[in-house]
Structure formats: C-alpha cells, structure tokens
C-alpha positions as CSV (number, residue, x, y, z in Angstrom):
1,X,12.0,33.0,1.6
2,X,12.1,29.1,2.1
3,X,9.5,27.0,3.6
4,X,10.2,24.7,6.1
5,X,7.6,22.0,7.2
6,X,7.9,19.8,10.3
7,X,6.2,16.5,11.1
8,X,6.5,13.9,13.2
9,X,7.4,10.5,12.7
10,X,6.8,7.8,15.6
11,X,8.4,8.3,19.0
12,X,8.2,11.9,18.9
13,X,11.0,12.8,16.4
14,X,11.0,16.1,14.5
15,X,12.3,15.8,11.1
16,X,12.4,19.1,8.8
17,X,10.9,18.5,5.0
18,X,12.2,20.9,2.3
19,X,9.7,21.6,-0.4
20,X,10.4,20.4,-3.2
21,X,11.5,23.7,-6.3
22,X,8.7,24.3,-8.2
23,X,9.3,22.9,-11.8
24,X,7.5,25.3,-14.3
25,X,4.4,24.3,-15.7
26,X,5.1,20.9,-13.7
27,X,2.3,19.3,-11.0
28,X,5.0,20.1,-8.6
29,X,4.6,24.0,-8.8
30,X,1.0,23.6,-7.5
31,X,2.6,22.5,-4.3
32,X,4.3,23.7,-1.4
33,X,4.1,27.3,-3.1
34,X,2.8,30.2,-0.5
35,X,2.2,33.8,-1.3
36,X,4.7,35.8,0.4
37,X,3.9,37.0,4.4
38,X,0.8,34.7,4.0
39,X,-0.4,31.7,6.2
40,X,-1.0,28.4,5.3
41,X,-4.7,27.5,5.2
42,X,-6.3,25.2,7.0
43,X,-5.4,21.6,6.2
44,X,-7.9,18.3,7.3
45,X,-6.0,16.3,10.4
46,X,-4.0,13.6,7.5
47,X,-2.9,11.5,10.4
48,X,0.9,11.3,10.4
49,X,2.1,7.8,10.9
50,X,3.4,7.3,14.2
51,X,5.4,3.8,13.1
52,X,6.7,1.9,15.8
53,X,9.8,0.4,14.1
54,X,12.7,0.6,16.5
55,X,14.0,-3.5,16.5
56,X,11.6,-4.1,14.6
57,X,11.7,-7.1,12.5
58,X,10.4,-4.3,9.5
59,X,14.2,-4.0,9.6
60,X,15.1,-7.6,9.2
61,X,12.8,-9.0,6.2
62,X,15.2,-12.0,6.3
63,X,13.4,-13.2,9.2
64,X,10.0,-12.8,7.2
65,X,10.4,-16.9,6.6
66,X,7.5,-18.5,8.4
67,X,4.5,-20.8,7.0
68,X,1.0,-18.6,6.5
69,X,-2.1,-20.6,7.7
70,X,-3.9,-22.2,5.3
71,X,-6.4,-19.8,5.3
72,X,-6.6,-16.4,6.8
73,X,-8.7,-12.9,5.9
74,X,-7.4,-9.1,6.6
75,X,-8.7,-5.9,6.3
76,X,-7.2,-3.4,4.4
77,X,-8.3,-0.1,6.3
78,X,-7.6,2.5,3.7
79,X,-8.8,6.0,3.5
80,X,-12.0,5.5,1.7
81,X,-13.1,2.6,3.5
82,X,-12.6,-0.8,5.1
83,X,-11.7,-3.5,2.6
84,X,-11.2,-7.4,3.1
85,X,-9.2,-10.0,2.0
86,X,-9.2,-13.6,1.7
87,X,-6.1,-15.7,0.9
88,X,-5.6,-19.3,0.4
89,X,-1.9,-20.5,0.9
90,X,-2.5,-23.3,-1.8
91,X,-3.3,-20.8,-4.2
92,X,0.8,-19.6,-3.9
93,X,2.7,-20.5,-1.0
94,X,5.4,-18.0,-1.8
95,X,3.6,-15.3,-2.0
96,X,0.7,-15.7,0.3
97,X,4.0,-16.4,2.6
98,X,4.8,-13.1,2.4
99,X,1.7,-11.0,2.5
100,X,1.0,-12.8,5.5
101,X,4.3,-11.5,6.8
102,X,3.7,-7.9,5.7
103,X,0.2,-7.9,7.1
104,X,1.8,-9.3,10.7
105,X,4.3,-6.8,10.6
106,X,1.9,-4.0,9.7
107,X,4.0,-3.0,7.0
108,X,1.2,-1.5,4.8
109,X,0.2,1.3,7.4
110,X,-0.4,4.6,5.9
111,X,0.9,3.2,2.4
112,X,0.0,5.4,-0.3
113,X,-1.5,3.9,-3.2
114,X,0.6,5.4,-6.8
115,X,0.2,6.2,-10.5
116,X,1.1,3.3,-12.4
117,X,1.1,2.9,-16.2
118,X,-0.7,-0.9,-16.0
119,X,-4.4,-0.3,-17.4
120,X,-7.4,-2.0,-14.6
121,X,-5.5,-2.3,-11.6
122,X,-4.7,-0.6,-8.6
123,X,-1.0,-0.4,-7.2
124,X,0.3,-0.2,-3.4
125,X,2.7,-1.9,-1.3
126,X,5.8,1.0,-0.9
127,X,6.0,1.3,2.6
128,X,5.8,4.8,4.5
129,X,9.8,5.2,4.9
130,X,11.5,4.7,2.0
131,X,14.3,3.2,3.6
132,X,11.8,0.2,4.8
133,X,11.0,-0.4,1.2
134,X,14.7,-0.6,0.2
135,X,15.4,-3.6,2.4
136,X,12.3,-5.4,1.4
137,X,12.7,-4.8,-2.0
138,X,16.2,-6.6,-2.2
139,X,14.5,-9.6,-0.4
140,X,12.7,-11.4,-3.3
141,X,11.2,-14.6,-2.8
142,X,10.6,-17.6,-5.6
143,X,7.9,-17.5,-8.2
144,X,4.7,-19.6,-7.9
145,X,2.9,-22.1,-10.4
146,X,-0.1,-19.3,-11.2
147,X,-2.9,-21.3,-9.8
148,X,-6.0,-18.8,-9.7
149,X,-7.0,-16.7,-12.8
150,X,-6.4,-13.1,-12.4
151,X,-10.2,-12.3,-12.8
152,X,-11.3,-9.2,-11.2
153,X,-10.6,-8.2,-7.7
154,X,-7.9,-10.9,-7.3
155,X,-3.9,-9.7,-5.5
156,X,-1.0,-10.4,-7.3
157,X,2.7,-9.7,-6.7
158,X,4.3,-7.1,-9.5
159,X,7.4,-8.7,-10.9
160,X,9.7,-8.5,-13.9
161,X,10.3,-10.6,-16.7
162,X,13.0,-12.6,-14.8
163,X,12.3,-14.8,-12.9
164,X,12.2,-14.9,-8.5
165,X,11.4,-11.1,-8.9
166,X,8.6,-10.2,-6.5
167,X,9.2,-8.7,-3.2
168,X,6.1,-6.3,-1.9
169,X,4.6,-4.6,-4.8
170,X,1.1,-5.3,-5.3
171,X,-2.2,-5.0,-7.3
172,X,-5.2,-5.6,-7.2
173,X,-7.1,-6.7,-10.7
174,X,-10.3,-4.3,-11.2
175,X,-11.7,-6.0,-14.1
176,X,-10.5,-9.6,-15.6
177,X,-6.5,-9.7,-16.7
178,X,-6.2,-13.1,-17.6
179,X,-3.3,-12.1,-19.7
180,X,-1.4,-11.9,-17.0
181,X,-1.3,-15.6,-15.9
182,X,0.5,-16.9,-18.7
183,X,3.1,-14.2,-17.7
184,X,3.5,-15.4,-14.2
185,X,1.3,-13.8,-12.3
186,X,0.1,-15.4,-9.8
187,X,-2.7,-13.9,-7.4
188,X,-2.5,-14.6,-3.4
189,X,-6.0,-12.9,-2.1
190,X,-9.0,-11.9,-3.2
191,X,-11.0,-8.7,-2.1
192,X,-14.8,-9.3,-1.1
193,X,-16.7,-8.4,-4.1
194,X,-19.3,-5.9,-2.1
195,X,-15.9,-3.9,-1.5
196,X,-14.5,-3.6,-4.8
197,X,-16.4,-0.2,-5.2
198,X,-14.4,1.4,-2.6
199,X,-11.1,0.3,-4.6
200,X,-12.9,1.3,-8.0
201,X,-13.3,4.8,-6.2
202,X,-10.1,5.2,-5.2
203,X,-8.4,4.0,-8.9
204,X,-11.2,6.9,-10.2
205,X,-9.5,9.4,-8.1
206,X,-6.2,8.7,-9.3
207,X,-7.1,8.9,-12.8
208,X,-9.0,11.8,-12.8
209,X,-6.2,14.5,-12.3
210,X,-8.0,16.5,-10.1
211,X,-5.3,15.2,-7.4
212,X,-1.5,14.5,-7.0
213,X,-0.8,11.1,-6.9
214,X,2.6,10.0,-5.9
215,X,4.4,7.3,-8.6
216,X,6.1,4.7,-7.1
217,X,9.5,6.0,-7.8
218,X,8.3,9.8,-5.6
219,X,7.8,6.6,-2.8
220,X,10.7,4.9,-3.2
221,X,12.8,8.2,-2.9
222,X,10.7,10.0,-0.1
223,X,8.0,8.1,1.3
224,X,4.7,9.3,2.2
225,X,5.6,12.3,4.9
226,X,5.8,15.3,1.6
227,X,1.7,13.8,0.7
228,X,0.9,13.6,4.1
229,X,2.2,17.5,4.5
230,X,0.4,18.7,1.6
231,X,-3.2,16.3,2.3
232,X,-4.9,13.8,2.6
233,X,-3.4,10.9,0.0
234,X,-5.0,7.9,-1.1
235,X,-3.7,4.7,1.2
236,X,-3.9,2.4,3.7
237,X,-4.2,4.2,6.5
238,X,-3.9,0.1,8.6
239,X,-4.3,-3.2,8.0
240,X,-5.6,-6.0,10.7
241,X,-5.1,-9.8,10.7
242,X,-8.8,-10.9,11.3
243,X,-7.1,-13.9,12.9
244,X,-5.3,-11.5,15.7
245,X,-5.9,-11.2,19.1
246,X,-7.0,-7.4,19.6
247,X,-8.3,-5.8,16.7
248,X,-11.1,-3.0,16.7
249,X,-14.6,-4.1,17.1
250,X,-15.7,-2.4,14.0
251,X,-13.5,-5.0,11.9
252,X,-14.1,-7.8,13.8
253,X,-17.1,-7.1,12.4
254,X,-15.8,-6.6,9.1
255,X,-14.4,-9.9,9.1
256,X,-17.6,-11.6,10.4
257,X,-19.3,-9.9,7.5
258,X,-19.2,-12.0,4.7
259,X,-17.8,-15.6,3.8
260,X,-14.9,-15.4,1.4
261,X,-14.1,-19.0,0.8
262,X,-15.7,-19.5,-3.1
C-alpha cells in the first residue's frame, strides 16, 4: 500500500510527498516505513514553513546588488536556540554583501543544517525549496582578500578551488581553521562566543548518528518538506536583522545582549 503525506507550503497550497523506497540496510529504510493497517504516531508540531515568496525578490538574486552597512548584527533563530552574529563589511565586502542580502530576504528560514565531510565546522545555507537554492547558486559573486583569520566561531562562504565560486553556502568555524585562509576563505561574521555552545550542540547531534541528517545534495534535490514530515531537523527555523524595524522583543533583546565589536 503507498503512503502518501501532505503538507503545506505558504499560501495554503497542498503538495503530496511520496516516500522515498526503502533502500535495504540503508538510513532510508528507517523512514517513512509503517506497519500495515497501522497509524502513524504522534509527531511534535515541526512547524512547516509558510514562505512568503510569490514576487519575491528570493526569485531574482540578480537584484541582490546593494551596499551592506558597515556594521550590522543578526540572529540566527535556529531550533536549539537563538544565535547572533556580528559582521563588519571591511572584513569582505563581497560577501558580507551578500549575507546581508540573504538575511534581508529571509532566505535562511527553516534551513536545515547538513552532513558535511569538512572536520570542526558546521554547514547551512540550502534554502527550504530547492528550486530557491538553484537560482542562487548560479549567482556567484567575486572572491575577497581573506582579511580575518578563520579562528573559531568565525562565517565563511564554501567555495571551490576556482576562483569567484561562492554563492550561499556557509559555515561556521567551531574550533580554529587557519588553514583555510591561505585557501581563500574569507570569514564575513562572527557568532557571540556565549552562543557557540548552542552550535557545538547542534554539530554533536549531527555526528552522533542517533538522527538523520539531510546532506546537502538530499537539499539541493528536495528541500526540507521530507525532514520536516518525518521530525523535527536541525535549522534555522528564522533569522532577524537586529537593525529592522519590527522584530520580536525577545531578540531585540538578544541583540542588546552583548557587544560584538572586538
């Protein structure tokens, strides 16, 4: 008998998700599997993300060409805690460019964090629909002159070893990488040190096997709505401008919380 889930996604569409067929003695055959004539259980309230993307400028990343201000802090709402962000644009001007632009565009809602095979960091930045990710993907922007170290809890841009690669992969450094500057890595924020626990956590989780974790290329094919079916996945669930005009109180207290600048 096949198993047909249904979710919504933004603007009250229903979309129908197939299981994926169990591959034997795969991590896939742990999901979406149901005795026959039996319920699902119970699952905790994952909130499906209700993205409000029609015209949206998510859509056009061309237009993602505007100045950041010289200095600016975010928080990173993910779902094991708040996280903020500092960024400097004269640490990298491209690329604090456009994490500025993803943060305005809340591009980073209820984007999963993935399996990566880079030792010490943490990886995120595919968007929830894959088909979001696509179009930013093809819009690299130009390398930067790597001005800050990429000591621990610094963000940097994933890339290739050619050059004007990046586009909105990220990580974040959770102990010091060094070795990456003199490949071109060049960091644009840097998390509050009294939050890098909750990232630590997080990386713990996804390392320990006692959880799925998507890789980016599950992402980049399907997006977040089969993890959000099956659970609760590791991500950021939002992500506020602390410079905006209406954020919750709760992170406008977050941002007040601690100076950055060092």
């Amino acid at each position: 008998m096949r198993l047909v889930f249904f979710i919504l996604l933004g603007c009250n569409e229903t979309q129908t998700v197939e299981p994926k067929t169990p591959e034997v003695n795969g991590p896939v055959a742990l999901r979406n599997t149901l005795p026959v004539n039996e319920n699902p259980p119970a699952k905790s309230k994952s909130p499906v993300p209700k993205l409000r993307i029609k015209d949206s400028d998510l859509f056009k990343p061309y237009r993602a060409n505007k100045a950041a201000p010289d200095q600016f802090s975010a928080v990173l709402s993910t779902s094991k805690g708040d996280v903020l962000i500092y960024s400097e644009r004269i640490w990298a001007p491209n690329g604090v460019d456009r994490l500025y632009a993803l943060l305005k565009l809340d591009y980073f809602e209820q984007s999963a964090f993935f399996k990566s095979p880079a030792i010490n960091t943490l990886n995120f930045g595919m968007h929830a629909l894959p088909k979001i990710t696509r179009k930013w993907e093809k819009t690299t922007f130009k390398d930067d002159p790597v001005r800050q170290p990429n000591s621990m809890g610094t963000l940097s841009f994933a890339r290739t070893s050619l050059p004007h690669t990046r586009s909105v992969r990220l990580f974040v450094n959770l102990s010091d990488n060094r070795q990456l500057d003199a490949q071109g890595y060049a960091p644009v924020a840097r998390v509050a040190s009294e939050d890098m626990g909750i990232l630590k956590k997080i990386d713990a989780f996804i390392n320990s096997g006692k959880i799925e974790v998507p890789t980016r290329k599950e992402l980049q094919k399907d997006g977040i709505k089969p993890w959000l079916a099956d659970g609760d996945p590791l991500r950021i669930e939002k992500s506020y401008l602390c410079n905006a005009k209406k954020i919750p109180e709760a992170i406008q207290n977050k941002c007040a919380s601690t100076p950055l600048k060092r």
